[in-house]
N, C-alpha and C positions, 0 to 999 in steps of 0.2 A: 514742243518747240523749245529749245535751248538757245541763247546769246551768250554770248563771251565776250568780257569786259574787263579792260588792262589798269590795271591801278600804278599812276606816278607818285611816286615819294615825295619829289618836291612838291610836286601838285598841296597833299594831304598837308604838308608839315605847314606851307604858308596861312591855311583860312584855322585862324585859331579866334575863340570864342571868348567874349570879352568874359563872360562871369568866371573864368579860369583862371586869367591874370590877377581879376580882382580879388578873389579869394586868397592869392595866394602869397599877395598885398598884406591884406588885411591879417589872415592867420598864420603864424611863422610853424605854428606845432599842432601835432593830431590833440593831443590831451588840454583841453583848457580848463582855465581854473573857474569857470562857472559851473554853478549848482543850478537843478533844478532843468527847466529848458528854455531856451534863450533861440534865438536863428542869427542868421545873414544869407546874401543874398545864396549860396551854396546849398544849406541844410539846417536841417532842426541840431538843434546840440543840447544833449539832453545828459543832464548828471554832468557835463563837463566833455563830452563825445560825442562827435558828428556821429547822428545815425543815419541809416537807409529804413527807413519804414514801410514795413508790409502789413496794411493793416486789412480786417475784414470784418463787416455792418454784421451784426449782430443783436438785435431789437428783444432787451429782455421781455418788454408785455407782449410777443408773438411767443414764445417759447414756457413752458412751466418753469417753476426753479430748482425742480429737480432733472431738466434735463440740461441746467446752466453747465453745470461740473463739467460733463460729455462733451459740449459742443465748444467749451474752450480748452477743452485738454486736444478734442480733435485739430481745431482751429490752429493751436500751438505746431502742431505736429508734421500739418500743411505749411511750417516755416511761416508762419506770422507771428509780430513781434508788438504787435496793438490791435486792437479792437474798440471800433467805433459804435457810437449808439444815440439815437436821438432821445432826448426827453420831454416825456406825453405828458403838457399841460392837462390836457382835458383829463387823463386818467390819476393825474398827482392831484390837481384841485377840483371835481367835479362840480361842487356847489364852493362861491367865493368866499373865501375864508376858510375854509373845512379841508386840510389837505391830507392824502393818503401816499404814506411810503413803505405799506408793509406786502408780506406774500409776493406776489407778482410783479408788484410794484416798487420793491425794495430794491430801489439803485446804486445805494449805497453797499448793500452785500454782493451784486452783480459787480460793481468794481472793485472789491476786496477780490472777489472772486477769480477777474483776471490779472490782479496782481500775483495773488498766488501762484498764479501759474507763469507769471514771468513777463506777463504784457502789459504794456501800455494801456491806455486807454483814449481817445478824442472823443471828447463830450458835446456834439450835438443840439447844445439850449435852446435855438431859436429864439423865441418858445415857436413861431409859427414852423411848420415842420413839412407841412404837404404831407411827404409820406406814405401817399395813399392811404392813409389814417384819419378817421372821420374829422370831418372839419379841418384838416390841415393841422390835429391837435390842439386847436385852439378850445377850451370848453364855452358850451351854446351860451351859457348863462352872458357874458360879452354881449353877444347880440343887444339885451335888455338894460345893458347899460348905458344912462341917457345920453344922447350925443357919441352916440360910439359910432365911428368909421374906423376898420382893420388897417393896422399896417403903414400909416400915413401919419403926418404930423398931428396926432391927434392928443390933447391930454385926457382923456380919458382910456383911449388904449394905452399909450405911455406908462400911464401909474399905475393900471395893473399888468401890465408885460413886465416892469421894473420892481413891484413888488414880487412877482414869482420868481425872475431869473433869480434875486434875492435869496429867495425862501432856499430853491436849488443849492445856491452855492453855500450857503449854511449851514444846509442838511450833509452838505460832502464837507465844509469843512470840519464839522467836531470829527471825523473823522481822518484827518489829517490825509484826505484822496487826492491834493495837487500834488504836481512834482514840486514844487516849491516847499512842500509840508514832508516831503522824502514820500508821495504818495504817486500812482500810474500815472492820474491824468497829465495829459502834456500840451494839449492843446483843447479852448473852447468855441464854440461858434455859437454867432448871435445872426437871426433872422435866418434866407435861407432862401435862394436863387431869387433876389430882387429883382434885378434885370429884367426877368420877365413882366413884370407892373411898373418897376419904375416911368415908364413914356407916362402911363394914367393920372402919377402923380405928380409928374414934375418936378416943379420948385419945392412942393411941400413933402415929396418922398427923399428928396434930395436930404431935406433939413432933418426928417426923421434916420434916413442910415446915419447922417453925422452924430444926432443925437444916440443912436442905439450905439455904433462902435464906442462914442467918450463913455456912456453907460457900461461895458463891458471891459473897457481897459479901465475903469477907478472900481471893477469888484475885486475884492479881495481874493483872486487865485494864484497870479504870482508865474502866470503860463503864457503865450501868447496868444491870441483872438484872432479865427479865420471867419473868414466871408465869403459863400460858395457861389460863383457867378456872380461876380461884384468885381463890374473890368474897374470903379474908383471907390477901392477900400480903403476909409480916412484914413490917416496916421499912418500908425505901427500896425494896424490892422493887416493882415495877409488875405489878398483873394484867393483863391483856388479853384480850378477845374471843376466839372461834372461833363458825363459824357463818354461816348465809346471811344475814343481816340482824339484822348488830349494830347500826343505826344506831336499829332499833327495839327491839331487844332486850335491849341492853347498857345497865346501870344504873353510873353509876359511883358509886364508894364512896370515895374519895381524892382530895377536890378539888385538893389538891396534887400528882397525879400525873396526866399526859396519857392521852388515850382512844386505845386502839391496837390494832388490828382484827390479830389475827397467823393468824389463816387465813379468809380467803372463797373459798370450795369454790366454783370455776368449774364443777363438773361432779357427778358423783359415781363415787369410785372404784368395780372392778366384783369381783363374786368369781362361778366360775363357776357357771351353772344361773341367773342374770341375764340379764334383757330389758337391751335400750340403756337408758340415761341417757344425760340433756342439762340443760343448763341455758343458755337464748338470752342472748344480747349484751345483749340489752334489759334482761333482769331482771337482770342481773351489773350492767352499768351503772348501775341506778338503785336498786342496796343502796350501792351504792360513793358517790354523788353523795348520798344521803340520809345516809350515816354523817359526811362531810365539813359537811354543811349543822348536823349536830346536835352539833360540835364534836371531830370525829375528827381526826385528824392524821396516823396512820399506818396504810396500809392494804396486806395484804400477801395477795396470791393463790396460794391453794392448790388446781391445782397453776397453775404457769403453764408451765410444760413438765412433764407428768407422767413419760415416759422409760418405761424394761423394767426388771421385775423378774425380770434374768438371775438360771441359773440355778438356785440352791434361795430365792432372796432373800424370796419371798412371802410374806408372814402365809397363815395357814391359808383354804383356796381360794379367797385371792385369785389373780386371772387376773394372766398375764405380762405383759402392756398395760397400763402404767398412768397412769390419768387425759389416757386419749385427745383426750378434749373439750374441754381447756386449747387456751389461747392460740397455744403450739407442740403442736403434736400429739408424737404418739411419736416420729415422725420427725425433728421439729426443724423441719415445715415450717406456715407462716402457718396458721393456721386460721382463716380469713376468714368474716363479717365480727366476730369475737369480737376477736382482735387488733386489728384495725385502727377500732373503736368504740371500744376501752376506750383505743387510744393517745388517741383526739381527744377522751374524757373530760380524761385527764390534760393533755392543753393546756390547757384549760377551767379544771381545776381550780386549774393554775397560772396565770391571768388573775385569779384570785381568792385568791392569798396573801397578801396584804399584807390583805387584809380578813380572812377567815380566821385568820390567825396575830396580829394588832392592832385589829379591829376589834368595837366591843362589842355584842355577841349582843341580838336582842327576835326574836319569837316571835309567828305570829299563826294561830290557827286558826278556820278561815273552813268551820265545816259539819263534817260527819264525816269528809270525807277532803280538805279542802283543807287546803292548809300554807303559811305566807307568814314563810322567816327568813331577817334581815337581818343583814348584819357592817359596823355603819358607824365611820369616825373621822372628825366633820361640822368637825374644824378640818385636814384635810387634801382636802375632797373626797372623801373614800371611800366608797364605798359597793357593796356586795355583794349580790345575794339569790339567793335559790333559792326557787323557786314548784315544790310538791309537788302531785301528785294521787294517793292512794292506792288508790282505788280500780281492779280489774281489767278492770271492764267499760266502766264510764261517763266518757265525753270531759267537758270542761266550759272555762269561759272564768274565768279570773280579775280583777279591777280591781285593779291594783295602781299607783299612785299617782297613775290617770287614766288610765291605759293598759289597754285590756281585752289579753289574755293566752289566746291559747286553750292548754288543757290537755289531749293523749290520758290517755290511760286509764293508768295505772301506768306515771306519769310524774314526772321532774324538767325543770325549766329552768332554765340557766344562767345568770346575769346582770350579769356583773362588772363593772355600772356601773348597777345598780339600773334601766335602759333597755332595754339589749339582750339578746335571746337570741341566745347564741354555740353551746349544745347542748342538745338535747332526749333525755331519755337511749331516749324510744320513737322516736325519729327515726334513722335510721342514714343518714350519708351514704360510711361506707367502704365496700368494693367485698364480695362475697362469693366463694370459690372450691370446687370440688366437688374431694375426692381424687380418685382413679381407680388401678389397680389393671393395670398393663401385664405381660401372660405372656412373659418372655424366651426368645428362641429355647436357650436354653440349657438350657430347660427339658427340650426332646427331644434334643438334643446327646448323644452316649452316654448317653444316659437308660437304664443298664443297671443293676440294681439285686445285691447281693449281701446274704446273710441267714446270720445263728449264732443257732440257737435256744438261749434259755440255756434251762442244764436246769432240770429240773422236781425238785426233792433228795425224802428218803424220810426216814423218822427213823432210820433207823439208819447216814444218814451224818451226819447231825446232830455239830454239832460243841460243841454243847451243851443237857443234855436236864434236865429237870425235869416233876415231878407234872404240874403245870396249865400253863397258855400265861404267859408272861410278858410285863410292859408293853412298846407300841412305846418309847416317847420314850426310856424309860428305859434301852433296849438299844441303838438306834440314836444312842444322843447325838446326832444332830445333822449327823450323816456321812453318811447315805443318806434317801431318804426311804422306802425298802424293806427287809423281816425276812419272812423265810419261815417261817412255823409247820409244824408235820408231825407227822401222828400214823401209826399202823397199829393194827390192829384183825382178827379175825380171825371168822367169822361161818358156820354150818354151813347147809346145804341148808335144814333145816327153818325153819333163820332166815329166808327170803328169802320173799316173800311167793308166795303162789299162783294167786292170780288176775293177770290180767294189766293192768286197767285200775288195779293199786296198784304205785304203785314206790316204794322207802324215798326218805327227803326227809331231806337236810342242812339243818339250823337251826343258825346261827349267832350268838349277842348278839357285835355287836360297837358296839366306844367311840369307832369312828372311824379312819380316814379313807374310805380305801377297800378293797375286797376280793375278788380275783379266784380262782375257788377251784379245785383240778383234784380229780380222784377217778381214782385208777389210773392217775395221769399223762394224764387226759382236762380238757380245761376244761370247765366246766361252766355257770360265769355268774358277774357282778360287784354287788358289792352296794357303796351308799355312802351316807353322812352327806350335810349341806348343812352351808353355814353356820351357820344357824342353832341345825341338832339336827345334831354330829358326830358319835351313835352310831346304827347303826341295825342291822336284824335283818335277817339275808339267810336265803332258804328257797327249795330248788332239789330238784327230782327228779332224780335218780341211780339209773346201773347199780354194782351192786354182786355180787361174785361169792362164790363158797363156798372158804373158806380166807383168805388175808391180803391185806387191804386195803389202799392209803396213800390218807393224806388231806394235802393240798398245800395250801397256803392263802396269797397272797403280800398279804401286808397293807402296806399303805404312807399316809404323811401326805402332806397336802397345805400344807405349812407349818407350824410352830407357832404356838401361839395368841399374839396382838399386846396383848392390852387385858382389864380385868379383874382383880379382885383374887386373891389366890394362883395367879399362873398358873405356879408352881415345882411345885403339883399336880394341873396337869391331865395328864392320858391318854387313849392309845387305845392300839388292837389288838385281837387277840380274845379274847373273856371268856366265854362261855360255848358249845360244841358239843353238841349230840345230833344221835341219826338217827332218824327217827319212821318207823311202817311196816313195824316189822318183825314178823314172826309172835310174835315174844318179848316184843312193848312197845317202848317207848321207849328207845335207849343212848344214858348219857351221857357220851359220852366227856370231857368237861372232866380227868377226874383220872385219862385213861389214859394221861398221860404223853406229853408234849411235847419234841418237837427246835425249836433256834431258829437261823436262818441269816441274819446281818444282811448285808443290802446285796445285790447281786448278782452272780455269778460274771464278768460282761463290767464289770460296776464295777472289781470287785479286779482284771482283769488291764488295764484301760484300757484295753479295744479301738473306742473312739471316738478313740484319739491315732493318732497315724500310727505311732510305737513299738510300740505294743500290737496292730497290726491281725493281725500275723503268729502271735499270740498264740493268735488262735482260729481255726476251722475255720469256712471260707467257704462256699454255696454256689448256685447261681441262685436269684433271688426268689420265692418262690410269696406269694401275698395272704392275707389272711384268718389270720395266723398268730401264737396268743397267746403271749407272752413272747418276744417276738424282735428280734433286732438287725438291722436294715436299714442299708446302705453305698452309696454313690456317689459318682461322681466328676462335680466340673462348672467348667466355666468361670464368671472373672468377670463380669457383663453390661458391656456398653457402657458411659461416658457415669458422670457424675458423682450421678443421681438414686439416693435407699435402695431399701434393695434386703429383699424379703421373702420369704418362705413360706406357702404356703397350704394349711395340713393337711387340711383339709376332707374327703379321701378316707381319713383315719386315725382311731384310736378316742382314745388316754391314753397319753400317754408322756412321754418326754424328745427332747431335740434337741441336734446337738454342731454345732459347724460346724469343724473344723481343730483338735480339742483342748477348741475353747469351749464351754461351755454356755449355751447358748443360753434355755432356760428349757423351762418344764412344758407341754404341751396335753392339749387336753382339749374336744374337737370333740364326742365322742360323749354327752358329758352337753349338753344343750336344754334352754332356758330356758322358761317358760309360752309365748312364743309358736313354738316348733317349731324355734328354731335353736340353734347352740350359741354360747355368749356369749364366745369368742375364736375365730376359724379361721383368721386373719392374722398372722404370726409376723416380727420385726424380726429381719435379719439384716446387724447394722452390718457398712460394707466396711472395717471397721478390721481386722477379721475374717475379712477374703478376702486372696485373691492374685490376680496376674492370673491363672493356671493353675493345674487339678489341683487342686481345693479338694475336700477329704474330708467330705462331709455323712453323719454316722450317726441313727438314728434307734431308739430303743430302743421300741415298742410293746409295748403290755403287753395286749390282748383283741381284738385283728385290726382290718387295714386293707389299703389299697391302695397301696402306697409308689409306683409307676411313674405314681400319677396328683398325687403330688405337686407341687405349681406355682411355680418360682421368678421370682417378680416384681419389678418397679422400678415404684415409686411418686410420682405426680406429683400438683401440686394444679397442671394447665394449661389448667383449665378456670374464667376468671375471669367474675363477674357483677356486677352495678350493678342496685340496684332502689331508687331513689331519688323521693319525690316532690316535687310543685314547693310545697308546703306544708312542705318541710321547713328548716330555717335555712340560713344557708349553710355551708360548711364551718367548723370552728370555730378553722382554720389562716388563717382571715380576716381574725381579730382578733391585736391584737397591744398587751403592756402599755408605753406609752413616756412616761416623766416623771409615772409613776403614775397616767396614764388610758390608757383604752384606745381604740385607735385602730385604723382598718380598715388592711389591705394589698391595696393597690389600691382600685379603683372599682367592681366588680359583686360585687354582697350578694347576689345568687341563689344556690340552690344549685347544685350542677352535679355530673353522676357522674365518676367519672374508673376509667379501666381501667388497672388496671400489671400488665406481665408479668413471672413470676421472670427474672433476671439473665439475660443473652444470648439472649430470647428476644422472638419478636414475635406481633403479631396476624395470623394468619391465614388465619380463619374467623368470620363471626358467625352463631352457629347458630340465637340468636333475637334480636329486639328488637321493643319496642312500646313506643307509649305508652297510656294510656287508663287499663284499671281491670286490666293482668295479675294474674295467680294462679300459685302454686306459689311454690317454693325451686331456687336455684342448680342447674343440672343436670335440673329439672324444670320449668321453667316454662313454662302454656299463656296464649294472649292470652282477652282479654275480650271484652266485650259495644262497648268502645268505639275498639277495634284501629285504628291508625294504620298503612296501609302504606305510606306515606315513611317510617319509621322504620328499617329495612333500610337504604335507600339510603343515608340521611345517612350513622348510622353507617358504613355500609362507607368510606363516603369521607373519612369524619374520624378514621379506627382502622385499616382495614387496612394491613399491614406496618410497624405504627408499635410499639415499645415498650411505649407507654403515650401514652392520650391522653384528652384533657378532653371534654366532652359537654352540651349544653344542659340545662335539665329546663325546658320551659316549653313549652304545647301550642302555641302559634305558631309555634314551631322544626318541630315536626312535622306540622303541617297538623292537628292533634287540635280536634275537635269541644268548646268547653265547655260547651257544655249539655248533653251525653251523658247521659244518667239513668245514675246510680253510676261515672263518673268518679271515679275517686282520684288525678286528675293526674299517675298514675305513670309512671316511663321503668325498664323490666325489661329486661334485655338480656347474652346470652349470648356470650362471646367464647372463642378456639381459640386456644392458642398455640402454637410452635412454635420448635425453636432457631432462630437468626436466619438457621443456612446454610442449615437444611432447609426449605423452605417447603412442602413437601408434608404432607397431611394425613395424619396419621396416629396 
């Protein structure tokens, strides 16, 4: 369905928007004589020059630092111009006083890093972070400090939240990293979406944000200080958005201060017992092109490399993959066509700065979901627009100054000469590419497994016992995500029951996480929380015999909690036991006295290091075995491509590779549709050697370890599905003497294939033109299939690089009166490195 809608001139020129007059009030000239970065209510002005900021979340502790270089030269290249990052209290100071800024943790070379390559940087301090990052990044040790409540007017959180942001800015200043110092960072942020707890604290959360912003405007950076979901950020303080679509949602409140988007969630993070999230190119594109249109300036993608939460790093059952769906995947590799849309937005956007950042705003709404806004300066020639269609389903045709305009469905159009569309954000003209998933021969390569069951303990080696069960958090600070509980109990003949279809049942309340339970040193079964509800009740039938019993119980977190008010007191573990069924009634054992064993016996002697392996008793692998440590040895794969794990034959455990912790799985909990929401495990080769690489594998309720899968991970499978309705590329146009002007002579669209570095085309597994159907990796032809389209291609693509491609049905002999033609060119390509030419 199509509408048509007429746009008046007078209409548009009358609704002009106050922050455009006022800027242009306050600043007579583009170049000001400030250093460093400064705002008003318009934009950031950094070095002396209003900027547009495209920035993209980039979290050095998810990433190795040798794969830093990559994911910001990628980053740059996707047209962003900063890079944001929060910084991990818990991981800088783990014990208080004792701080760590080296390896992983070196944030000070992470932002050298992208200054080198030409970006900014927004530094993230909180310290509290959320993040899906254990504890919110706050380190456990807080807990234990007396009088401590998180977050709130409290002096004791106070003076250690103010000595670390401290420590932080010290550490960046000898290195002269603000912009103040001629260094990237341009902006800092203190705390971190308050809003959500503010109601709990009231009056005294109130008096702590005042106190935290006057604490971050008197440090020494010389930048200005944002406040993300903070609708009353004190002072000079700046709020900013979070959110999928601030550009509709975000009200600003400080006409003096700039509109600044500090996370647009490209995806959505996953925790396990989660179906897939997604979020397409399309809609990321056209929150980002609609937030710009309505007077935004900085816009910053979360994640745009999400990276791994190695090992214990996760907020509570969040999955070790994090924010897959971004830009750069886990890997660091394209995720096409997400990246490669949002770069050609940002050209787009930057064809329209000088409008944008000096041009004065009107407004026209043309129906329920048309939108018609202008950014013009009519004594320079400028002129800007953006033509909106809001609606999901319905295409429609806009008139905008004599010109009809067609509009798809939840859509923007780019127009940085008030004439041309440069980008359409439902139009994609970047390429698209499929992962894939390659099993290394190295997989069966001495594929010989070795196994130390750890023991199963009793209470009477308990190395400390009390009345009732005592809390996890509060015993494990923080150091394992495992504590064994252990009772004994002692029950005569007559107690057991007599019939045969009744057996005594273990009932447990437990507060969370999870719980694998043994009886007489037998496992029995696993009970667990979700996200949601982290406590839940587990009830199992059991053999039980006449005289003395043990009861084993290995309780373990799945992170600590991230978000939330008072989370100094939350808990799990187990909290209440009985045994139902017996001839006697119900026993409750809760107050028969409890043994407590924090961490694991192959924990404390380290037999995942190569130090430690000697430590424990080895012996051939059998499957299906709960509580147990699995060992092998393997070579590095081949070839430059990441390198993975595919647990999938395993239940709940951990993973080392050489020492490393690799992080948590959890294959055997399935999401509502029947799969488990991670089975693919990142194993950086920052992490390998070329030889004799020690993978342990600590399973905690049985699996298969010999069918474990070590793979190298490739996106070699590029696609193009481009219509001839679509603009042309928007690398067409180009800004010169403050108009815009083509590069070169053909305004068609056209597809183009590029292969990763050193590699070529060759194989095209599909191509058509007409009306194809499906997604990269799946695509079938239509009703109005072209088979010249095969041929061209091969002759215009194979063994090439990368190569350009018509879209026009004349090119391929396509039929255009075809009934439901969508003029499209779909088309599949194989790559291969350049020496190998063989498929494979």
């Amino acid at each position: 369905m199509r509408v048509l809608v007429h746009h008046k001139v007078a209409c548009l020129v009358a609704a002009l928007l106050s922050i455009g007059s006022l800027v242009s009030r306050v600043v007579a000239t583009e170049e000001l004589a400030t250093s460093g970065c400064t705002y008003d209510g318009r934009s950031l002005i950094i070095n002396g020059k209003r900027e547009l900021v495209f920035s993209g979340s980039i979290h050095y502790t998810r990433s190795q630092p040798d794969m830093w270089p990559d994911l910001l030269k990628k980053s740059r290249e996707g047209g962003l111009n900063a890079i944001s990052t929060y910084v991990f209290w818990n991981a800088h100071e783990p014990e208080s006083g004792k701080f760590e800024f080296t390896g992983q943790y070196d944030l000070a070379k992470f932002v050298k890093l992208a200054k080198d390559n030409g970006m900014f940087v927004i530094l993230r301090i909180g310290p509290f972070i959320q993040a899906e990052w254990n504890h919110g990044g706050l380190p456990y040790w807080l807990r234990e400090v007396p009088g401590m409540t998180f977050r709130t007017n409290n002096e004791p959180f106070k003076h250690h939240m103010e000595k670390f942001v401290k420590k932080v800015v010290d550490e960046l200043n000898k290195y002269k990293l603000f912009a103040s110092q001629g260094g990237p960072i341009i902006l800092t942020q203190i705390e971190n979406e308050y809003n959500n707890i503010a109601e709990t604290f009231k009056e005294e959360g109130t008096k702590y944000i005042q106190w935290a912003a006057s604490m971050a405007l008197n440090l020494s950076t010389g930048v200005p200080v944002i406040m993300c979901k903070q609708k009353e950020a004190p002072g000079s303080v700046i709020p900013t958005c979070n959110g999928r679509n601030c550009g509709d949602t975000f009200v600003p409140t400080h006409p003096s201060k700039p509109i600044l988007w500090t996370e647009n969630w490209t995806a959505q993070y996953r925790v396990f017992g989660d179906p897939p999230s997604q979020r397409s190119a399309e809609d990321l594109a056209f929150s980002v092109a609609r937030f710009f249109s309505r007077g935004g300036t900085l816009i910053n993608y979360y994640m745009y490399h999400g990276g791994t939460n190695y090992g214990r790093t996760g907020a509570a059952f969040v999955t070790t993959r994090y924010y897959d769906e971004a830009p750069l995947d886990e890997y660091g590799l394209y995720k096409e066509p997400k990246w490669g849309h949002l770069r050609d937005l940002h050209h787009a956007l930057r064809l329209c700065r000088k409008g944008l950042l000096w041009g004065t705003t009107s407004v026209q709404n043309i129906g329920k979901d048309f939108e018609i806004r202008v950014y013009e300066k009519p004594d320079e020639n400028l002129c800007v627009a953006f033509l909106a269609n809001s609606n999901p389903k319905i295409e429609g045709t806009v008139n905008f100054r004599g010109t009809n305009y067609f509009m798809p469905r939840h859509s923007v159009s780019i127009l940085p000469d008030c004439k041309t569309v440069v980008y359409n954000t439902q139009r994609v003209n970047a390429q698209h590419n499929a992962r894939t998933f390659i099993v290394a021969k190295q997989t069966q390569q001495n594929n010989e497994w070795m196994m130390n069951q750890e023991p199963v303990p009793r209470y009477r080696e308990a190395s400390m016992k009390t009345q009732e069960p005592l809390e996890l958090f509060n015993m494990t600070k923080d150091k394992s995500d495992y504590m064994w509980y252990t009772t004994s109990f002692k029950i005569e003949d007559d107690d057991l029951p007599i019939r045969h279809d009744i057996r005594p049942v273990l009932q447990i309340s437990n507060l969370g996480h999870v719980m694998h339970a043994f009886v007489n040193g037998q496992y029995i079964g696993t009970g667990h929380g979700t996200k949601i509800e982290k406590s839940f009740v587990f009830q199992h039938p059991m053999e039980l015999k006449s005289g003395l019993n043990h009861i084993s119980l290995l309780n373990m977190m799945v992170g600590l909690p991230d978000s939330g008010a008072y989370m100094e007191r939350r808990m799990a573990g187990v909290h209440t036991v009985a045994i139902q069924g017996l001839n006697t009634g119900t026993l409750d054992l809760t107050t028969n006295g409890w043994g407590h064993e924090v961490g694991l016996a192959g924990e404390y002697l380290k037999i995942y290091e190569e130090q430690g392996i000697s430590k424990a008793r080895w012996l051939p692998a059998t499957k299906d075995m709960p509580v147990t440590w699995y060992r092998r040895y393997f070579d590095e794969p081949e070839g430059t491509d990441p390198v993975a794990l595919d647990m999938s034959s395993m239940g709940k455990g951990f993973i080392y590779v050489n020492g490393k912790a690799l992080g948590r799985y959890w294959v055997s909990y399935l999401s509502p549709l029947g799969k488990p929401s991670q089975s693919v495990y990142h194993m950086p080769r920052s992490f390998l050697k070329p030889k004799n690489n020690c993978l342990v594998v600590f399973e905690e309720h049985g699996g298969n370890p010999k069918d474990i899968l070590i793979m190298t991970v490739k996106r070699d499978n590029i696609c193009t599905f481009v219509s001839e309705l679509n603009p042309a590329h928007s690398k067409t146009w180009s800004r010169q003497d403050g108009q815009i002007k083509t590069v070169g002579d053909d305004l068609k669209p056209a597809a183009k294939l590029t292969c990763p570095d050193k590699k070529i085309i060759n194989k095209i597994v599909f191509a058509s033109f007409g009306n194809p159907l499906g997604m990269c990796g799946n695509f079938t032809a239509g009703t109005c299939h072209t088979p010249q389209a095969i041929p061209l291609v091969e002759k215009l693509c194979m063994g090439k690089q990368s190569c350009t491609l018509p879209v026009t049905g004349k090119d391929y002999g396509a039929d255009v009166n075809c009934p439901g033609t969508t003029s499209t060119l779909a088309i599949q390509a194989k790559c291969v490195k350049s020496k190998d030419k063989g498929n494979k």
